[in-house]
N, C-alpha and C positions, 0 to 999 in steps of 0.2 A: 575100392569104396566109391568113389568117384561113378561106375556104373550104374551104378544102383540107385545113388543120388540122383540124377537124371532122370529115370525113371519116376523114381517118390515124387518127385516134383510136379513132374508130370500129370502123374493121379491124383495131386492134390486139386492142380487148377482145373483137370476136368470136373471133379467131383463139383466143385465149388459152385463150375458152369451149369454142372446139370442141377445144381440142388437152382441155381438162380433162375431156371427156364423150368423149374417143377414149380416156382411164383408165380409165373405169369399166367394171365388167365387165359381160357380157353378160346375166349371171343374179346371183342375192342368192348372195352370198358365206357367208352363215349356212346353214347345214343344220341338223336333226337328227339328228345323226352324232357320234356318241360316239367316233369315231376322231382326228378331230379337237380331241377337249378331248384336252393334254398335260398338264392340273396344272399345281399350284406355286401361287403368291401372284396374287392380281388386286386388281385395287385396280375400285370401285365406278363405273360409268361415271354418273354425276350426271345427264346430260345425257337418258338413256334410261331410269333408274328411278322408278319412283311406287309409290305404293299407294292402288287405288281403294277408297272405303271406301262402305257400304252401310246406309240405316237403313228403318225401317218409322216412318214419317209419320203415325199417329193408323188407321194403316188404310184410308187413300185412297191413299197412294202410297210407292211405293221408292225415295226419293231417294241423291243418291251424291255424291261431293264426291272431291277428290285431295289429295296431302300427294305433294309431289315434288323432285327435286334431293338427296337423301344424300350421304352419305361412307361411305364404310366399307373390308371388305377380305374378300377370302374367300379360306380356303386350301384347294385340290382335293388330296386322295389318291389319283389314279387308279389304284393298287396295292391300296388300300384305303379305300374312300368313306367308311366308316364313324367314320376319324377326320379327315373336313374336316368345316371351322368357317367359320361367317360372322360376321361383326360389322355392323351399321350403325346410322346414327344419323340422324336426319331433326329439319332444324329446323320445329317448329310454327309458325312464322307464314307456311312457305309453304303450309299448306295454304287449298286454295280449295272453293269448292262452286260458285260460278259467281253466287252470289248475297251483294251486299257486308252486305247487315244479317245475315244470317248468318251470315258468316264473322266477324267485329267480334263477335259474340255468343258465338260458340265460343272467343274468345280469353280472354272474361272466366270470373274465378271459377267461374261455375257450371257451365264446361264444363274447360275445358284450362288456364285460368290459364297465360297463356304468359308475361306477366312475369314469373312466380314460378317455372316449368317448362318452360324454352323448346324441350328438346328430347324426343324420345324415341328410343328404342334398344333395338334388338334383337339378343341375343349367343345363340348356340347352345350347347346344351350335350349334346347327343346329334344326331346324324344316321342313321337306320335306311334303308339303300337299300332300294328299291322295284321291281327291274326292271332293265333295263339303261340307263333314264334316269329313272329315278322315285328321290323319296326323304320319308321321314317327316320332318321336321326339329322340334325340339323347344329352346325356349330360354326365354330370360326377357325378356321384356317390358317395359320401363321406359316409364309415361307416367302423366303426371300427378303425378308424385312415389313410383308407387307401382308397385314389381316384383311380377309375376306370368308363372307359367307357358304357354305359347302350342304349341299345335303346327301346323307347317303342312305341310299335302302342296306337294310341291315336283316339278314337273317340266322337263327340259331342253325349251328351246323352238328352241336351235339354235345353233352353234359354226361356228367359222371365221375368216379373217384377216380384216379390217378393212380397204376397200383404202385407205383416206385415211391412218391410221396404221400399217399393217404390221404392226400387232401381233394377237394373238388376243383376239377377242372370245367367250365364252359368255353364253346369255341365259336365261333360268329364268323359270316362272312359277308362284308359289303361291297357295294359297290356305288361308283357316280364317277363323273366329269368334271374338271374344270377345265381352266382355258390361261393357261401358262403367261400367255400377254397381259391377264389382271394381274400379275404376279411380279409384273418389271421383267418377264423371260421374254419376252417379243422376236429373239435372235431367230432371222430365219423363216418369220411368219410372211408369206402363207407358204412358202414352196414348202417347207417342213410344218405339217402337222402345227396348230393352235390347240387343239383338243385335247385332253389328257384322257385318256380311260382310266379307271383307277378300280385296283380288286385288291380289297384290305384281308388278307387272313388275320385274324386275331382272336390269342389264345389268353385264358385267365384264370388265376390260382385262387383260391380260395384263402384268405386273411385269417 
């Protein structure tokens, strides 16, 4: 009996497979199509947002490390871009660089102090559209204990339903600089990089 069992089972989880890949659609359900974003509340898709961050290494190299998983919410005005708003907040100990004595380093005092500051967050306080997907976005910056001003150019990367949840997803990607020394990270400055480069992927669900 037991033979056969094996088998059965077998054709069940293929079938199951193939009926799950006869869902999915034949092309990426995301566009670039602003027709497709309807507005209203999104909540922060965790799963698909990071922020890669960028330094200068003594001058031999561009190293880059991630900070990923958020929370937050964004509310779109498709009638009027100019008054949506984002929130999010990223906890510091997920960020990685891919390298463990580094990352343990960043966490102490002389960079992030993550026991003492575990999160950072970014709330907007202006949004200037850009185009028919572009936009200025301008907020305040919270990391390290210490709020400052940030702006980032912000552009749609692409819209549409989501086939596993049915809901709408939008996806954006920014960018901009700051300079870690207004931040109390000074460690290091100038032989290591002041500059931050900074490329936000961020992804969002539909409320």
């Amino acid at each position: 009996m037991k033979k056969f069992l094996i088998p059965a089972a077998a054709l069940i989880a293929l079938a199951g497979g193939t009926a799950l890949v006869a869902q999915m659609p034949t092309s990426a359900p995301g566009t670039k199509d602003v027709a497709k974003v309807t507005g209203g509340t999104y909540k922060v898709d965790g799963g698909h947002t990071q922020v890669v961050f960028a330094w200068d290494h003594m001058g031999f190299t561009n190293n880059m490390g991630t900070i990923a998983e958020p929370t937050g919410t964004l509310t779109l005005d498709k009638a009027n871009p100019a008054n949506s708003k984002v929130s999010v907040e990223f906890q510091v100990a997920n960020l990685r660089t891919g390298v463990t004595k580094l990352d343990e380093h960043l966490m102490k005092p002389d960079f992030f102090d993550a026991a003492k500051f575990p999160t950072a967050t970014f709330v907007s306080t202006s949004v200037k559209p850009d185009g028919a997907t572009g936009a200025e976005i301008t907020g305040n910056l919270t990391l390290h204990g210490v709020t400052k001003p940030v702006t980032l150019d912000a552009e749609l990367y692409g819209a549409g339903i989501q086939p596993m949840s049915k809901k709408e997803n939008v996806g954006f990607v920014a960018t901009g600089t700051i300079k870690r020394s207004e931040f109390g990270m000074g460690y290091g400055v100038p032989v290591v990089g002041d500059a931050i480069e900074l490329k936000i992927i961020a992804g969002f669900e539909k409320q």
